[in-house]
C-alpha positions as CSV (number, residue, x, y, z in Angstrom):
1,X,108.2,80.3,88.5
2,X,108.5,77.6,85.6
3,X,111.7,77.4,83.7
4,X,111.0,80.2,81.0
5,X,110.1,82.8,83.7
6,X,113.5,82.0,85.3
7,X,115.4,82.0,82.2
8,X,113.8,85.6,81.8
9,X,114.0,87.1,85.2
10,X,117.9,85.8,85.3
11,X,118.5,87.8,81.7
12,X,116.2,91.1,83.2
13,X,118.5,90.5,86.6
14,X,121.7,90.5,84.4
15,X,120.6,93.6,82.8
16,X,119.9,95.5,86.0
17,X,123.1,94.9,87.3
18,X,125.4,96.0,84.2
19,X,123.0,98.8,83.9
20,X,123.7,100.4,87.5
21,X,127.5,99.3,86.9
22,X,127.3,101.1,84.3
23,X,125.8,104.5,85.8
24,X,128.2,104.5,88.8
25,X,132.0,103.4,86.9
26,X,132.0,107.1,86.3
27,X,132.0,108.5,90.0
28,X,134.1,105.3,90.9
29,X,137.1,106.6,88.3
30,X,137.0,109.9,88.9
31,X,140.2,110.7,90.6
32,X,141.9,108.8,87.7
33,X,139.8,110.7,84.6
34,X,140.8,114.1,86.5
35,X,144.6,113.2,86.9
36,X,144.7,111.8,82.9
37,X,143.1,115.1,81.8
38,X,143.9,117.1,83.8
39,X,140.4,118.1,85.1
40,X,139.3,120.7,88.0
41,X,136.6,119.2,90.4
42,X,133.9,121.8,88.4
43,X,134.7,120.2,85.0
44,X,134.5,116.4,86.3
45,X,131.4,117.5,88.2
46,X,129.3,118.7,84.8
47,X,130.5,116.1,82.7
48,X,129.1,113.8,85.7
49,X,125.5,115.6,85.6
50,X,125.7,115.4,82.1
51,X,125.9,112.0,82.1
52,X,123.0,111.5,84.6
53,X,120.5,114.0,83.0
54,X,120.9,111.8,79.6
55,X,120.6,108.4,81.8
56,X,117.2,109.8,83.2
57,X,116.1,111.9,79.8
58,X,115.3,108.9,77.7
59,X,113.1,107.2,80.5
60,X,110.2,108.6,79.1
61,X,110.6,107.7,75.1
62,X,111.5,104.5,76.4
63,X,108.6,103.7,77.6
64,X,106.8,104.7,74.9
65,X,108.9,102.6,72.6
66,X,108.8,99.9,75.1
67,X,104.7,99.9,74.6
68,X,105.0,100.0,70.8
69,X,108.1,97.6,69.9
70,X,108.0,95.9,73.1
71,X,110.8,95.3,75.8
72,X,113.0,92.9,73.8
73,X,113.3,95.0,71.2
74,X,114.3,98.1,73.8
75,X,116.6,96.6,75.7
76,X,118.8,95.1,72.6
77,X,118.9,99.2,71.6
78,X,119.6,99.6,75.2
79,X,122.6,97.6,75.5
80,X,123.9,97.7,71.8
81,X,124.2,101.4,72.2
82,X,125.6,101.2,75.5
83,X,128.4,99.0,74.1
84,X,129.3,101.5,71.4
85,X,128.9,104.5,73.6
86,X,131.3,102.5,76.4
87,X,133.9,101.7,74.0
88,X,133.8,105.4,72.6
89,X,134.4,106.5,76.3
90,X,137.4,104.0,76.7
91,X,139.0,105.8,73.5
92,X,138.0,109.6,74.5
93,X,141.2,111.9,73.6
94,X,140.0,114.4,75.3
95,X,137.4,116.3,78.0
96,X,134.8,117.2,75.5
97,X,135.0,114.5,73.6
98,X,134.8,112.2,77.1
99,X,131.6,114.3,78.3
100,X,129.9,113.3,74.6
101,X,130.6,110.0,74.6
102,X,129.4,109.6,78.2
103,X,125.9,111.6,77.2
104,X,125.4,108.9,74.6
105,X,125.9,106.2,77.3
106,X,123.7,107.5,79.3
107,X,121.1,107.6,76.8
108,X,121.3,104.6,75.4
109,X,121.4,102.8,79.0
110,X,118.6,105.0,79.9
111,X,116.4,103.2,78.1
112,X,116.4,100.1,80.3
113,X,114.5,100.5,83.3
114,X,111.1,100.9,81.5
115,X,111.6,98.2,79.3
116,X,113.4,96.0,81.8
117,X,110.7,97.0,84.6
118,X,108.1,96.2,81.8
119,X,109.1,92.6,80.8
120,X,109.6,91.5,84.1
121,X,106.1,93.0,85.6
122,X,104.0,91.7,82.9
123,X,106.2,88.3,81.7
124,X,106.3,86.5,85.1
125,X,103.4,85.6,87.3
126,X,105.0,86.0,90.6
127,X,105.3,89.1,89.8
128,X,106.1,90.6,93.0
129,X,109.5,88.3,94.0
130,X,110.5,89.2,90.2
131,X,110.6,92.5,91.1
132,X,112.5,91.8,94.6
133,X,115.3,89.4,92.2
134,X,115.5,92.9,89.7
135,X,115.8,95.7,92.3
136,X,118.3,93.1,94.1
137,X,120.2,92.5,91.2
138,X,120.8,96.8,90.6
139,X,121.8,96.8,94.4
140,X,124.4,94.3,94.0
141,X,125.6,95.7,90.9
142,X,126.0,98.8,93.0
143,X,128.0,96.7,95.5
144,X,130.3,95.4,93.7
145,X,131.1,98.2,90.9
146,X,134.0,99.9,93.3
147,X,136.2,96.3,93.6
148,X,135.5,95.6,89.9
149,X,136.0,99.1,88.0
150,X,138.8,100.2,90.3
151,X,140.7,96.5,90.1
152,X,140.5,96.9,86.4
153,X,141.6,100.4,86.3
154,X,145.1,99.4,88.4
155,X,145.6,96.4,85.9
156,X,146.1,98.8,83.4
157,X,144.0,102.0,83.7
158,X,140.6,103.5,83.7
159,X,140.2,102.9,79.9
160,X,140.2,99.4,80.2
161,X,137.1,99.3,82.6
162,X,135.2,100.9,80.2
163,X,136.0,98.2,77.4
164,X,135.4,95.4,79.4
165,X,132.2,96.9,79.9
166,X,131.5,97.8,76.3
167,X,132.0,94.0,76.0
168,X,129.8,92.8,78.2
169,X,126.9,95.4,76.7
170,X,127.5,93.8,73.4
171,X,127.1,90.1,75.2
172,X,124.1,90.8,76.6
173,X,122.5,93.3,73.5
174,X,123.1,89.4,71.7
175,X,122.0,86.9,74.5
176,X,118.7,88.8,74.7
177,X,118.4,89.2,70.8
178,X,118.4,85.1,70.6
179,X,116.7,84.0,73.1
180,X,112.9,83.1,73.1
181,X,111.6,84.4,76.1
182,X,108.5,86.1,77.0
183,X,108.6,89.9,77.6
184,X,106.4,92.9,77.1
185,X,103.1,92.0,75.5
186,X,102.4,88.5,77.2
187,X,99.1,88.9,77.2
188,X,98.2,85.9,78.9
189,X,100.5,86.2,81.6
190,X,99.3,89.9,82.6
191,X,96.0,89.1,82.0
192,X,95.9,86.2,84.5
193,X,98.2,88.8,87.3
194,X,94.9,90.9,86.8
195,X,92.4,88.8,87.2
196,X,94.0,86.5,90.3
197,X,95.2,89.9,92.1
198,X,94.1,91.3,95.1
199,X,94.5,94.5,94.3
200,X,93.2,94.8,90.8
201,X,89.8,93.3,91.4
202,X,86.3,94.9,90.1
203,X,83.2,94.3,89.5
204,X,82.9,96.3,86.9
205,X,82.0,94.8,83.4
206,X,84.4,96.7,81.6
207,X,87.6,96.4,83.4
208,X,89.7,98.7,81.2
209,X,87.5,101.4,81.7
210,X,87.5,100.6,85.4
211,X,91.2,101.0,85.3
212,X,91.1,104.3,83.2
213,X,89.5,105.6,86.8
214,X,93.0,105.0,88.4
215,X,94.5,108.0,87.4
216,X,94.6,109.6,90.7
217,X,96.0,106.9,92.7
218,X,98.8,106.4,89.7
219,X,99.6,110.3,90.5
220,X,100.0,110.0,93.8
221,X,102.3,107.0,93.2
222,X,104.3,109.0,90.6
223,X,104.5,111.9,93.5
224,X,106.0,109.0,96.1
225,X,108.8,108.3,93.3
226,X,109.5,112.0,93.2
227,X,109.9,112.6,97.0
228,X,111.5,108.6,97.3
229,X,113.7,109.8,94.8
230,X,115.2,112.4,96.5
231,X,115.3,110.6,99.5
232,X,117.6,108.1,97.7
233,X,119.9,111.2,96.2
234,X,120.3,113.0,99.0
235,X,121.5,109.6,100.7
236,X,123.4,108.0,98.4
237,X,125.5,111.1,97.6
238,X,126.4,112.0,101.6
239,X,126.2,108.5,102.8
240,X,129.9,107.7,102.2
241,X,130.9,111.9,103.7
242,X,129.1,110.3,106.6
243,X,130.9,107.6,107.7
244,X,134.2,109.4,106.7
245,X,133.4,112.0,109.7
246,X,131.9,109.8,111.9
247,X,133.0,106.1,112.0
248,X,136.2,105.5,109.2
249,X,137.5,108.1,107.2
250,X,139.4,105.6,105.3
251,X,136.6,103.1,104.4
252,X,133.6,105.1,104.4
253,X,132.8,103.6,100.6
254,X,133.4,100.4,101.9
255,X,130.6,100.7,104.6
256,X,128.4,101.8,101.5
257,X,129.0,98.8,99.9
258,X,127.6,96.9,103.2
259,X,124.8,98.9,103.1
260,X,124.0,98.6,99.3
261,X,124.3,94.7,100.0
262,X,121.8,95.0,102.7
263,X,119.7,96.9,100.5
264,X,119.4,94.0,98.2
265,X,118.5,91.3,100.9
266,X,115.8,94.3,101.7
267,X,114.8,94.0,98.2
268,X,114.2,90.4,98.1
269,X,112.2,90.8,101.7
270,X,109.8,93.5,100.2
271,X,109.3,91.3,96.9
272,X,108.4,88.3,99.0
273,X,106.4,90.1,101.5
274,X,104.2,91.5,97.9
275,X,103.3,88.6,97.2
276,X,101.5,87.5,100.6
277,X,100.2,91.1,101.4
278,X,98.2,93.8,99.3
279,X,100.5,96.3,98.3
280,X,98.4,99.5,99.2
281,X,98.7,97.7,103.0
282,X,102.5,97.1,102.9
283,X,103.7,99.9,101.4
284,X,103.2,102.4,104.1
285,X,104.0,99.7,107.0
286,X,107.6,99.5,105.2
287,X,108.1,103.2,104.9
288,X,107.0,103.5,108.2
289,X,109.8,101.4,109.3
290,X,112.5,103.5,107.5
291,X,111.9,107.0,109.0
292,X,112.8,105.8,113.1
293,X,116.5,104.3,111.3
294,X,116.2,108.0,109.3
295,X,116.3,110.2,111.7
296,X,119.5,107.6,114.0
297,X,121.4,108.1,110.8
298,X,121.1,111.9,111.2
299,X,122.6,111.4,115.1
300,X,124.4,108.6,115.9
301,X,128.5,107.6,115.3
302,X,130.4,104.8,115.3
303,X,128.8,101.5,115.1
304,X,125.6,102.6,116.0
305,X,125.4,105.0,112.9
306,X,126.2,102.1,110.3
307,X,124.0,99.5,111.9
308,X,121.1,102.8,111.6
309,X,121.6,103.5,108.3
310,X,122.0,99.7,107.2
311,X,118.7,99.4,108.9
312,X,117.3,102.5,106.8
313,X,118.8,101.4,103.8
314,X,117.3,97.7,103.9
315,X,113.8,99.3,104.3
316,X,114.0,101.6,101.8
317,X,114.4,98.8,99.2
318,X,112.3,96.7,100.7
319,X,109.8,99.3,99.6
320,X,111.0,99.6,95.9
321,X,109.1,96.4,94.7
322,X,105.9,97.6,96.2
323,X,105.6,100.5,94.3
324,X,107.0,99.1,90.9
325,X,104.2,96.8,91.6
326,X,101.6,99.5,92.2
327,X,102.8,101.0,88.7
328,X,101.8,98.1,86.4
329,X,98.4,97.7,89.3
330,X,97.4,101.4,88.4
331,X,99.0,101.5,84.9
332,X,95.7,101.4,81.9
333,X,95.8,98.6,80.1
334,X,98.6,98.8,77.1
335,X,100.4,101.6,78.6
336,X,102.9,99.9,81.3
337,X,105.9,100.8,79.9
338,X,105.3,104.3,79.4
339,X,104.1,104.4,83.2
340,X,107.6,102.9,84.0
341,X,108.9,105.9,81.7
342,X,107.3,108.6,83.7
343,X,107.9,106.7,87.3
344,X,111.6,106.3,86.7
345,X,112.0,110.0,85.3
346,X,110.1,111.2,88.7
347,X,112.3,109.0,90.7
348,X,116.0,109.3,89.1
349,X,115.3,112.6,87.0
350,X,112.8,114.9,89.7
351,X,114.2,113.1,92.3
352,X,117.9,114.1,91.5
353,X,117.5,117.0,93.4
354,X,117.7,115.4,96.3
355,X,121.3,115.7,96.0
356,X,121.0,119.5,96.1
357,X,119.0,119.8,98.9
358,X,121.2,117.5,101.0
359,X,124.0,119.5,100.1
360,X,122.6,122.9,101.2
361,X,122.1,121.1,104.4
362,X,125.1,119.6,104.9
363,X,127.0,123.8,104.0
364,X,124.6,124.9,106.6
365,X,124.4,122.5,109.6
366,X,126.6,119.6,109.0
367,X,126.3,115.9,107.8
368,X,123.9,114.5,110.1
369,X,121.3,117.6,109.0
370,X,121.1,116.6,105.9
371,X,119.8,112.9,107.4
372,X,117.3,114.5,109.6
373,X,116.1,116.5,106.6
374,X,115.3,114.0,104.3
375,X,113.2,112.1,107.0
376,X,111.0,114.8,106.5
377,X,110.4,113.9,103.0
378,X,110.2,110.1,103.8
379,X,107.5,111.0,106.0
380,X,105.6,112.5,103.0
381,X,106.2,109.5,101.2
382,X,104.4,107.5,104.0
383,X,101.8,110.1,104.4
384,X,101.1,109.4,100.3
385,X,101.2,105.8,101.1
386,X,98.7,106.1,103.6
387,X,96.3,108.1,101.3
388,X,96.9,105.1,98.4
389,X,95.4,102.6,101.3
390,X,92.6,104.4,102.0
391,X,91.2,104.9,98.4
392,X,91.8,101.6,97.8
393,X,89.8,101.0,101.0
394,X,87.0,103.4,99.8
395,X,86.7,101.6,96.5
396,X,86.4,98.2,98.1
397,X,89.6,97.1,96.3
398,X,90.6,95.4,99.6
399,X,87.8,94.1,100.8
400,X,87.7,91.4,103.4
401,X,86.0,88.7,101.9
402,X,88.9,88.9,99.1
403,X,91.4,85.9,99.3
404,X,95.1,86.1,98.2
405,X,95.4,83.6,95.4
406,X,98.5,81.6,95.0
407,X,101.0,83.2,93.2
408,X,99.2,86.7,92.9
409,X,101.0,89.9,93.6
């Protein structure tokens, strides 16, 4: 990367991280919201899915807006709004009042991951360890939200967290309104991706409407987002219940947090891998290596459980940069954002059901069930995988004779 791509993916990377901050301060402060207004579990429970169906509802418009106005444009509305919405939080009176404030954060902050996904896909050529350094970033913004939003709220109380974080939305809304960096609409930079990759060659003379004739194989990536998705719900949610029950039930978020971390070196892995390997070819090796770790988590205790699901988790991100990759490979030409719109709305919004079909699992049979359950629907993810590779095969987009290039995805 030269020094404006790295000046961009640190800003995008910045972005990530306050952005999944952001979305999990909420579940973090909970206990403290419910004691200051005197909330039943049911109330703090629909103000949180409140706040998640706004943080996945504006994926779509945003990556429309992200294709007309561009991503720099997006993501100052993204985090300008998020700092107004965040300091309206920190001053909410009252319970309805909280659950408003926190559906305009999650709208506003929902607009970043098509524009964010956009700039860095399109404005750096290594475009495949830019998109291991951004999916690392939101993992380690995961990791660390619990030690910073909870120290905060014993400084003084939950409030504050959600000022300091209206402040640093406002910091990074004007860092990314000054600066000069390339984003969404670098023409040269995408067009060079497309003609050096692997992946996206033809011999067609009219490449766009070659790519037009993609519209299956973006489907069936948009169905792997849906089913990845809940996968990544149904974990996330039961992940900490787990290790409660069956290794710590004092520190079960903490092993989280070691597991998030891992996720982000599996991030990094997967980028790097992309850009050495053809990502129809890698991504059903990787999710092949998730299910075995899977199905352990769903069985195993102690030790042996959190080494399993560390193992799962690092391969599930390792995957993530593969198929962000596969989006702007399959996405027509002009129209990447709005494909990250529709992939992060099948993912976070479809996919959110993962959480309810873990739950049932977990009523009916117990923790570990749940685990089992969803390897099921990892599987599927592999099996759609696997049907990506062989059209890709069929239409000779992987054909032998084809080199790498040097810096190619």
């Amino acid at each position: 990367m030269n020094p404006t791509e790295r000046r961009l993916i640190a800003h995008i990377a910045a972005a990530h991280a306050l952005t999944h901050i952001i979305e999990l301060t909420y579940p973090v402060l909970l206990t403290q919201i419910e004691d200051d207004f005197g909330l039943r579990a049911v109330i703090s429970g629909a103000i949180a899915t409140v706040f998640g169906l706004a943080f996945g509802a504006t994926a779509i418009p945003a990556g429309f807006l992200t294709d007309r106005l561009g991503s720099p444009r997006v993501l100052v509305y993204a985090f300008g709004g998020a700092a107004v919405m965040a300091l309206l939080v920190s001053l909410a009176p009252n319970a309805w009042y909280l659950a408003v404030a926190l559906a305009g954060l999650g709208f506003t902050i929902g607009l970043y991951h098509p524009a964010g996904l956009s700039a860095t896909a399109q404005g750096i050529r290594q475009r495949g360890m830019a998109l291991g350094l951004h999916g690392a970033a939101g993992n380690l913004g995961q990791a660390v939200t619990p030690v910073i939003v909870i120290g905060l709220a014993i400084l003084v109380d939950w409030r504050l967290a959600y000022l300091v974080l209206a402040g640093l939305s406002a910091l990074l809304a004007i860092a990314r309104a000054i600066a000069h960096l390339p984003a969404h609409g670098d023409g040269e930079v995408l067009e060079t991706q497309v003609a050096e990759s692997p992946g996206l060659r033809d011999t067609s003379p009219d490449r766009s409407q070659a790519t037009n004739h993609f519209w299956v194989p973006l489907l069936i990536v948009y169905a792997a987002f849906v089913l990845s998705g809940i996968v990544y719900r149904g974990a996330i949610t039961f992940l900490p219940q787990l290790f409660e029950e069956f290794v710590n039930d004092e520190f079960g978020a903490a092993f989280v947090t070691v597991a998030l971390i891992l996720g982000a070196v599996g991030q990094l892995a997967g980028g790097s891998a992309s850009q050495r390997v053809r990502l129809e070819r890698l991504a059903p090796v990787i999710g092949l290596c998730a299910i075995p770790a899977l199905l352990l988590t769903g069985v195993l205790s102690g030790a042996a459980l959190v080494l399993a699901a560390s193992v799962f988790v690092f391969f599930y991100f390792a995957n993530q940069p593969v198929f962000t990759g596969l989006i702007a490979d399959y996405s027509p030409v002009g129209a990447v954002g709005r494909s990250y719109g529709f992939s992060f709305f099948a993912g976070f919004g479809l996919g959110s059901i993962g959480g309810i079909i873990a739950g049932a699992f977990v009523d009916q049979w117990g923790t570990h069930s749940a685990f089992l359950a969803l390897s099921v629907f990892m599987a599927v993810t592999v099996g759609l995988s696997c049907i990506l590779w062989l059209m890709a095969e069929r239409r000779g987009r992987l054909a032998p004779e084809a080199q790498p290039v040097a810096g190619a995805p």
